[in-house]
N, C-alpha and C positions, 0 to 999 in steps of 0.2 A: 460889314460883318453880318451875317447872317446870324438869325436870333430861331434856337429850336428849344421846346420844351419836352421834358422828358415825360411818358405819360404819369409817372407816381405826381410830379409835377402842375401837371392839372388835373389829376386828381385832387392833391390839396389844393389849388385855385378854388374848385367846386366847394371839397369839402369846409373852407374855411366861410366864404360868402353862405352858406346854404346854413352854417352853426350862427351866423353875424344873423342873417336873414328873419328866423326863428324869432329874435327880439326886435327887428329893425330893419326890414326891406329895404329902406331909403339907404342905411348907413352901410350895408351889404353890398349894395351896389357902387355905391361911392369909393366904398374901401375896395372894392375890387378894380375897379379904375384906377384908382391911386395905384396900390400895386404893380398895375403893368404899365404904369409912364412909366413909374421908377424903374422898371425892367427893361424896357426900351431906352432908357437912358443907359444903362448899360453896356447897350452896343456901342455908342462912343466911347465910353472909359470903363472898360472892361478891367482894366487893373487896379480898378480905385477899392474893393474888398478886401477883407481879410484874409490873408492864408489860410487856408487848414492844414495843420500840422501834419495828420493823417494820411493828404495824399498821397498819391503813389508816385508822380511826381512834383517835386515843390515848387508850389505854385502853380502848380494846375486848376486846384479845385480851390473857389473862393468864397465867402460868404459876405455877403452883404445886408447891414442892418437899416431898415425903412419903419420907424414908428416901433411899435410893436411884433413887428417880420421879421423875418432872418429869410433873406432867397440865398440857397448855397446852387453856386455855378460852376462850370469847367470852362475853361478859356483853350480853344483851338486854336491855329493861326488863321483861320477863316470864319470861326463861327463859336459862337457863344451858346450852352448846353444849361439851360435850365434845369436843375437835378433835384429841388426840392424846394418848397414853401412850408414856414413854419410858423407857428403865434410862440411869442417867447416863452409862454407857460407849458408850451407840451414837452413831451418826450423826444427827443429830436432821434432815436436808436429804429 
């Protein structure tokens, strides 16, 4: 299964290591590593997230919680859609 991220996507990658960063280079980097195993494990069990109720169609677009993350996906029949990384405290709109 091919694994694509969307650019808002890494954007938050960036955005979130570069705020971690700011207090803690070491722990930025780790936690962004961390992050994308857990992403890459994805590709095997793509259907182990949450629904989102919202999408358009059910069961399309998934969230999955890592620590303090939330990655929300779309699952293809060939490829998995990176659509956003979140820290549980923000605004997710």
């Amino acid at each position: 299964m091919t694994l694509i991220y969307s650019a808002e996507a890494l954007e938050d990658l960036v955005r979130l290591r570069d705020f971690i960063a700011e207090h803690n280079p070491q722990a930025a980097t780790r936690i962004a590593q961390q992050l994308l195993q857990r992403i890459e494990h994805l590709r095997n069990f793509p259907m182990i997230g949450i629904n989102v109720t919202q999408a358009p169609v059910a069961g399309s677009v998934k969230d999955f919680v890592f620590g303090n993350y939330l990655v929300r996906y779309a699952v293809q029949p060939d490829s998995l859609c990176i659509l956003r990384i979140w820290h549980h405290l923000e605004n997710k709109e």
